[in-house]
N, CA, C and O atoms as a Tinker XYZ file with bonds, in Angstrom:
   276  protein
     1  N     -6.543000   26.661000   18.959000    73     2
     2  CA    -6.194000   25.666000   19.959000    64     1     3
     3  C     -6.148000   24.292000   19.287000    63     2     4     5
     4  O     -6.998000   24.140000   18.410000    81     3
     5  N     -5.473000   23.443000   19.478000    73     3     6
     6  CA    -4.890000   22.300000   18.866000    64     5     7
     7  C     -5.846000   20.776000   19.814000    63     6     8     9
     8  O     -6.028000   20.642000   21.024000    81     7
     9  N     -6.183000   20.050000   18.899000    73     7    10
    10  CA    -6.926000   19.405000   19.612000    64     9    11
    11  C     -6.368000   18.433000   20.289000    63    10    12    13
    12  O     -5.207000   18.401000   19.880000    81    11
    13  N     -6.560000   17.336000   21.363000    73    11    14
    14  CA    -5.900000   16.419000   21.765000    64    13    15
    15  C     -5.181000   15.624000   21.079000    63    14    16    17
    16  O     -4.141000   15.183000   21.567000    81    15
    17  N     -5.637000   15.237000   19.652000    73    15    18
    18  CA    -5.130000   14.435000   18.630000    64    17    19
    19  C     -3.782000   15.149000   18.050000    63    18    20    21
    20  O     -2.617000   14.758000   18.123000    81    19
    21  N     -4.385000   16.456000   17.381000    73    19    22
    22  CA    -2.961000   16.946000   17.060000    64    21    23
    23  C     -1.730000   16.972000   17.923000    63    22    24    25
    24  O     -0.636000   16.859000   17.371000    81    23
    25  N     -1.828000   17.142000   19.531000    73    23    26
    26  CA    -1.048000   17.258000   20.288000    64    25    27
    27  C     -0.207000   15.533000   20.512000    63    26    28    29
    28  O      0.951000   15.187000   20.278000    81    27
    29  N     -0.920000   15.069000   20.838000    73    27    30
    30  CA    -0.695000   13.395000   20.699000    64    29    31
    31  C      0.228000   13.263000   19.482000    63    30    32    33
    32  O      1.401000   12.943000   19.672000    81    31
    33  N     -0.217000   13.484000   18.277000    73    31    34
    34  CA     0.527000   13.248000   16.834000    64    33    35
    35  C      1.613000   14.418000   17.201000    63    34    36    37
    36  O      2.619000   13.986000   16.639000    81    35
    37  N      1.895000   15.356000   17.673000    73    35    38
    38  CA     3.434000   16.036000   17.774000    64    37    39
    39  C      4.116000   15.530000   18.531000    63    38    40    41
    40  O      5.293000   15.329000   18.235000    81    39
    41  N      3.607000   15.157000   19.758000    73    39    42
    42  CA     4.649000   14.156000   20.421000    64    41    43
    43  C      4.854000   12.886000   20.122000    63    42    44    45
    44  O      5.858000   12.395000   20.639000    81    43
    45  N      4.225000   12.216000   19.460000    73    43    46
    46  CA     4.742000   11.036000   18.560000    64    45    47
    47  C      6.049000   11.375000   17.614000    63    46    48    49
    48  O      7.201000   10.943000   17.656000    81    47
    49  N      5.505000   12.177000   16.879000    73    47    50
    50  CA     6.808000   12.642000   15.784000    64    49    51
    51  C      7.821000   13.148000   16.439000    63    50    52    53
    52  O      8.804000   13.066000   15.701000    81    51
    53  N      8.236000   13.877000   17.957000    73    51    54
    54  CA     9.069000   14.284000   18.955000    64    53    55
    55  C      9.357000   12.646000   19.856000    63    54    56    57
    56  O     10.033000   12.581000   20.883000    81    55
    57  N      8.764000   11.587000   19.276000    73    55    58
    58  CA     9.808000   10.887000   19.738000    64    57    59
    59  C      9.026000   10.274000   21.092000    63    58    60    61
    60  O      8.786000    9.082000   21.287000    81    59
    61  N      8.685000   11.413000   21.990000    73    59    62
    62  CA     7.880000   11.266000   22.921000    64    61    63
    63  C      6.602000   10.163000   23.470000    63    62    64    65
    64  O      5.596000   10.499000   24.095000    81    63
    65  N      6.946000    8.892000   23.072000    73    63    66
    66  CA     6.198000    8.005000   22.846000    64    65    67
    67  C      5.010000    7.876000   24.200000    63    66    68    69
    68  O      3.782000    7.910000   24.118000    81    67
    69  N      5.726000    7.748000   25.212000    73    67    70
    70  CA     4.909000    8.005000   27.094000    64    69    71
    71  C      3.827000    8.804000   26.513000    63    70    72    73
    72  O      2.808000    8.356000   25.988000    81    71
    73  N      4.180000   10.130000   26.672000    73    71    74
    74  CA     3.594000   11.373000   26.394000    64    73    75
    75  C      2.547000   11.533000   25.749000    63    74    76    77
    76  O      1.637000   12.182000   26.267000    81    75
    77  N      2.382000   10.927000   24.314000    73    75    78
    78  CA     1.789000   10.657000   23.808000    64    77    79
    79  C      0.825000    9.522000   23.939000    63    78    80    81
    80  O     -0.366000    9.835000   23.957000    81    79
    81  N      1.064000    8.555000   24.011000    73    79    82
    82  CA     0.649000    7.022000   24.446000    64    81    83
    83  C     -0.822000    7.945000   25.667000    63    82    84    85
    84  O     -2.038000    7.800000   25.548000    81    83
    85  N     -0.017000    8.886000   26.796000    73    83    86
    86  CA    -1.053000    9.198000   27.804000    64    85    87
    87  C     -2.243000   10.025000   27.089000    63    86    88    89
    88  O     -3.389000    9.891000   27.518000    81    87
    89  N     -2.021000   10.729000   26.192000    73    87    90
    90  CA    -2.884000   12.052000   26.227000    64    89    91
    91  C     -4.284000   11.070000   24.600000    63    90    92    93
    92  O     -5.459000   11.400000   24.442000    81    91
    93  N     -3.765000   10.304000   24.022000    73    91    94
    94  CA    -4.048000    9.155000   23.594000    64    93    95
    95  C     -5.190000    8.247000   24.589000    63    94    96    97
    96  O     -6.389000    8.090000   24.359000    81    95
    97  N     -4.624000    7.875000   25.413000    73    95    98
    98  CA    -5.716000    7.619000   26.285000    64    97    99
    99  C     -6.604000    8.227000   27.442000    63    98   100   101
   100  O     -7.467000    7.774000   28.195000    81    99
   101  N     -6.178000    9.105000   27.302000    73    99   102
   102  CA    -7.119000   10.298000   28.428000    64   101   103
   103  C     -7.733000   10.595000   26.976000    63   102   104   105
   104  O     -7.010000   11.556000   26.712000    81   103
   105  N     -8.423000   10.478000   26.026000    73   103   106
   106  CA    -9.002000   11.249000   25.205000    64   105   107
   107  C    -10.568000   10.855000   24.935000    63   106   108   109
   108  O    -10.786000    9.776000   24.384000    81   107
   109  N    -11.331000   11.443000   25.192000    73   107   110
   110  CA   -12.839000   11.327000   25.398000    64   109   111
   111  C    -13.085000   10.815000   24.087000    63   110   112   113
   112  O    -13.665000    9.733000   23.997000    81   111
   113  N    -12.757000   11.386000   23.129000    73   111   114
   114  CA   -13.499000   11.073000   21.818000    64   113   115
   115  C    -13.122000    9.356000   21.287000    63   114   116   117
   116  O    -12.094000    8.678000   21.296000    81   115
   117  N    -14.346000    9.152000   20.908000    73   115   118
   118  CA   -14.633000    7.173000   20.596000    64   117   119
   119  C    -13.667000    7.168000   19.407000    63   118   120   121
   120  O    -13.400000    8.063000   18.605000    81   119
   121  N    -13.164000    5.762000   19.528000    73   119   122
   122  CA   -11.970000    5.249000   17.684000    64   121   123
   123  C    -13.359000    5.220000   16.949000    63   122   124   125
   124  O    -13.313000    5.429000   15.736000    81   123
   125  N    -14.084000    5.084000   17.284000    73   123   126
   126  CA   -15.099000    4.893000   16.063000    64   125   127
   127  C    -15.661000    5.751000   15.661000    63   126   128   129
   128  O    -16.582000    5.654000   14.849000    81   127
   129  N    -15.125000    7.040000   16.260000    73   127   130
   130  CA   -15.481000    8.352000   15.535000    64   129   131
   131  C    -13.920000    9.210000   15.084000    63   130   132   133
   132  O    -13.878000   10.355000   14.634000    81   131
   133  N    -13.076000    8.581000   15.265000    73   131   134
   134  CA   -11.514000    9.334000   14.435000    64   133   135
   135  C    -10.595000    7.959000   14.771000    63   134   136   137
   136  O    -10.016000    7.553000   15.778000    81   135
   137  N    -10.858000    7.186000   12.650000    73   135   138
   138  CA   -10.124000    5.931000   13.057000    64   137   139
   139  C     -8.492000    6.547000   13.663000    63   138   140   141
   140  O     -7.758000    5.850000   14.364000    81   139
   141  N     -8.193000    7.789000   13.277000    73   139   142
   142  CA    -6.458000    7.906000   13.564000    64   141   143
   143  C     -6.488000    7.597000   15.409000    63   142   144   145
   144  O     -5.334000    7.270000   15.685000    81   143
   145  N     -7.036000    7.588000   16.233000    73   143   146
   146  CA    -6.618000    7.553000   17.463000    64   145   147
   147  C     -6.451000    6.072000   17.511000    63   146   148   149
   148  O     -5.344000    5.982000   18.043000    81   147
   149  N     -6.955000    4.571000   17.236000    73   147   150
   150  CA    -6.153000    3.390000   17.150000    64   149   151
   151  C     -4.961000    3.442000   16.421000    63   150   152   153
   152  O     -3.891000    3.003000   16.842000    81   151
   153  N     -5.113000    3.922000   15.438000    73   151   154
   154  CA    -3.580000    3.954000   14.413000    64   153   155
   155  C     -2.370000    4.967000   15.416000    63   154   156   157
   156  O     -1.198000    4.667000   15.191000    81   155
   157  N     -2.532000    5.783000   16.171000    73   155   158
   158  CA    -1.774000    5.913000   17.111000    64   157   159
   159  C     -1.115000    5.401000   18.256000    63   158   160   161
   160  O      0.050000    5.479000   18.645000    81   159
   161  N     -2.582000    4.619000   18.905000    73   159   162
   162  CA    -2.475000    4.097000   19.799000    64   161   163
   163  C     -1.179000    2.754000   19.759000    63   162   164   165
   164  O     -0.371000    2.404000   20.619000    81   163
   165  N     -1.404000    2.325000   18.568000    73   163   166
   166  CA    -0.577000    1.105000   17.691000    64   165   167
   167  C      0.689000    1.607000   17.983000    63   166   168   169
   168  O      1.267000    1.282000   19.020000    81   167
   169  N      1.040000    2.160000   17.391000    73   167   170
   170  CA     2.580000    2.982000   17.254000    64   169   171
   171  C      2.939000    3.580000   18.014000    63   170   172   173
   172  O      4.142000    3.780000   17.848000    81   171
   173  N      2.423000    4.212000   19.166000    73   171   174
   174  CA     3.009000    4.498000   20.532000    64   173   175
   175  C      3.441000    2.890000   21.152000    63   174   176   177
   176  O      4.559000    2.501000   21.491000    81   175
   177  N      2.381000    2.280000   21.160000    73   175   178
   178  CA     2.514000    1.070000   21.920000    64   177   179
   179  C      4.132000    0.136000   21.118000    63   178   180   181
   180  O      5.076000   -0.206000   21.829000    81   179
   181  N      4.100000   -0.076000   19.795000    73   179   182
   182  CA     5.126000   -0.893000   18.991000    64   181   183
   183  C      6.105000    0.055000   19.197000    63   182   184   185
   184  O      6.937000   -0.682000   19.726000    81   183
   185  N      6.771000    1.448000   19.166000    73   183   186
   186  CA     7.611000    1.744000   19.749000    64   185   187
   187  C      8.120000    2.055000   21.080000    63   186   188   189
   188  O      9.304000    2.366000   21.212000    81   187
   189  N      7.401000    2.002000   21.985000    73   187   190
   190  CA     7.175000    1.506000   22.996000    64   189   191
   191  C      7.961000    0.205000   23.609000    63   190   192   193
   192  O      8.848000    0.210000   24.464000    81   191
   193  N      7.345000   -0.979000   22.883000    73   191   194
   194  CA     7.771000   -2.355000   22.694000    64   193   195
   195  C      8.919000   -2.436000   22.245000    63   194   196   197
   196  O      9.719000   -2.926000   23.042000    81   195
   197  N      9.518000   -2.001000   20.789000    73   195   198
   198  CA    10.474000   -1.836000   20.494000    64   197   199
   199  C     12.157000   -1.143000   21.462000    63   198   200   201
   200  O     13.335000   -1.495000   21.531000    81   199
   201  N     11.377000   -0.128000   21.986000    73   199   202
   202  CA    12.987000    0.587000   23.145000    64   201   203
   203  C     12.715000   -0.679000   24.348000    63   202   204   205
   204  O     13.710000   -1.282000   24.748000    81   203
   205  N     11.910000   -0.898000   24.671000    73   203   206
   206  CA    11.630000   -1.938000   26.288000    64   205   207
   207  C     12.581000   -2.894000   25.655000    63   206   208   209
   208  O     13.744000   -2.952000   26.054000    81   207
   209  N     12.003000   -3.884000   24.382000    73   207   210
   210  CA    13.066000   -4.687000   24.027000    64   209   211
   211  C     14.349000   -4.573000   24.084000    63   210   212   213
   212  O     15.063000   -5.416000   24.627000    81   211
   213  N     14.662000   -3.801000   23.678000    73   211   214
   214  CA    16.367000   -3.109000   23.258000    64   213   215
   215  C     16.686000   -2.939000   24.691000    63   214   216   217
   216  O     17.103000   -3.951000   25.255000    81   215
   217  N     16.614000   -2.246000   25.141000    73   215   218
   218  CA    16.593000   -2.097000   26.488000    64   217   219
   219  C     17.295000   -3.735000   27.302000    63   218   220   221
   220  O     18.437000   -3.963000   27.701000    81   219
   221  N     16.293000   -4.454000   27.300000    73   219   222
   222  CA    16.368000   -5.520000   27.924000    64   221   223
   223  C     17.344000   -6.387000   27.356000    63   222   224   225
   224  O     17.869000   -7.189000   28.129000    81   223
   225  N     17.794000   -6.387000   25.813000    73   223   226
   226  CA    18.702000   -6.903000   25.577000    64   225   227
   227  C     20.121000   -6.468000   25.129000    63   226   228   229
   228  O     20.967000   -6.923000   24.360000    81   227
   229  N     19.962000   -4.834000   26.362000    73   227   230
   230  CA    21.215000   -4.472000   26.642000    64   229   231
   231  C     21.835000   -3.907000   25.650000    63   230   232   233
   232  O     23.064000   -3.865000   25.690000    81   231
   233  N     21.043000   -3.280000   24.407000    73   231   234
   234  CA    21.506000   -2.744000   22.938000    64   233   235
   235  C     20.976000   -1.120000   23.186000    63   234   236   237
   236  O     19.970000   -0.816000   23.827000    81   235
   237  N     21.680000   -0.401000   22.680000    73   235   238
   238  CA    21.281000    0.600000   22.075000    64   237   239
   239  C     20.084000    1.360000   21.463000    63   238   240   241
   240  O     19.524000    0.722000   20.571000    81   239
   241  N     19.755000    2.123000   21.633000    73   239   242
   242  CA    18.087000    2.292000   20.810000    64   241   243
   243  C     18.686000    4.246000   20.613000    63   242   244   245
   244  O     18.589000    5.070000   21.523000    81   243
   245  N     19.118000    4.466000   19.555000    73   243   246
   246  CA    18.855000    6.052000   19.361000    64   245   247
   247  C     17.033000    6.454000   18.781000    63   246   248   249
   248  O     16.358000    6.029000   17.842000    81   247
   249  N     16.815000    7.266000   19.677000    73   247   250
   250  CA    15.396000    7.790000   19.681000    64   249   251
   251  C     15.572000    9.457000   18.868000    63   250   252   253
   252  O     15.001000   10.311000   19.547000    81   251
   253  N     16.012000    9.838000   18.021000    73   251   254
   254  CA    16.310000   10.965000   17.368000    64   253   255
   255  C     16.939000   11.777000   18.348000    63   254   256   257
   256  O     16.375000   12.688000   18.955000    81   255
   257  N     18.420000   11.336000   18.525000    73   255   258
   258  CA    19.008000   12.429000   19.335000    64   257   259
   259  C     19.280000   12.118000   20.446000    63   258   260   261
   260  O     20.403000   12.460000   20.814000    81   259
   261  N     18.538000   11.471000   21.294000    73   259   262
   262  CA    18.310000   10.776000   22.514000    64   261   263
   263  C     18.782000    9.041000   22.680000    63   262   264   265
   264  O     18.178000    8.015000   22.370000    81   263
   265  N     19.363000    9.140000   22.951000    73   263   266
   266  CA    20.210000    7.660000   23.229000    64   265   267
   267  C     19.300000    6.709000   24.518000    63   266   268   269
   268  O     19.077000    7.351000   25.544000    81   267
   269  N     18.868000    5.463000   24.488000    73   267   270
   270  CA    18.517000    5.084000   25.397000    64   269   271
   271  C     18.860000    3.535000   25.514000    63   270   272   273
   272  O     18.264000    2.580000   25.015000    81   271
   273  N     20.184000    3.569000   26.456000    73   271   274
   274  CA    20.675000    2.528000   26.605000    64   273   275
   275  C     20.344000    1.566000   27.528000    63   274   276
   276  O     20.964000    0.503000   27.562000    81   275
């Protein structure tokens, strides 16, 4: 069985930023006991930031495959 983290880190790499971003923060275990859950948290959030931007200034954002205009 795959732990919350690993699952979080596949939907990051799937692009799935929401998805991830949630299961990221539903996750019991402290950053100060697995620095990778801030270093996730980061990069859900900056790509995240990144499509909202694009978004708003009406550009293009390909998300691997997935277009989000």
């Amino acid at each position: 069985m795959d732990s919350a983290l690993d699952t979080a880190k596949r939907l990051y790499n799937a692009k799935r930023f929401e998805k991830a971003l949630g299961v990221l923060l539903s996750m019991e275990d402290s950053s100060e006991e697995n620095p990778e859950i801030p270093y996730y948290l980061g990069l859900c959030y900056s790509c995240l930031l990144y499509t909202s931007d694009a978004a708003d200034e009406e550009d293009s954002v390909d998300l691997g495959g997935r277009r989000i205009i």
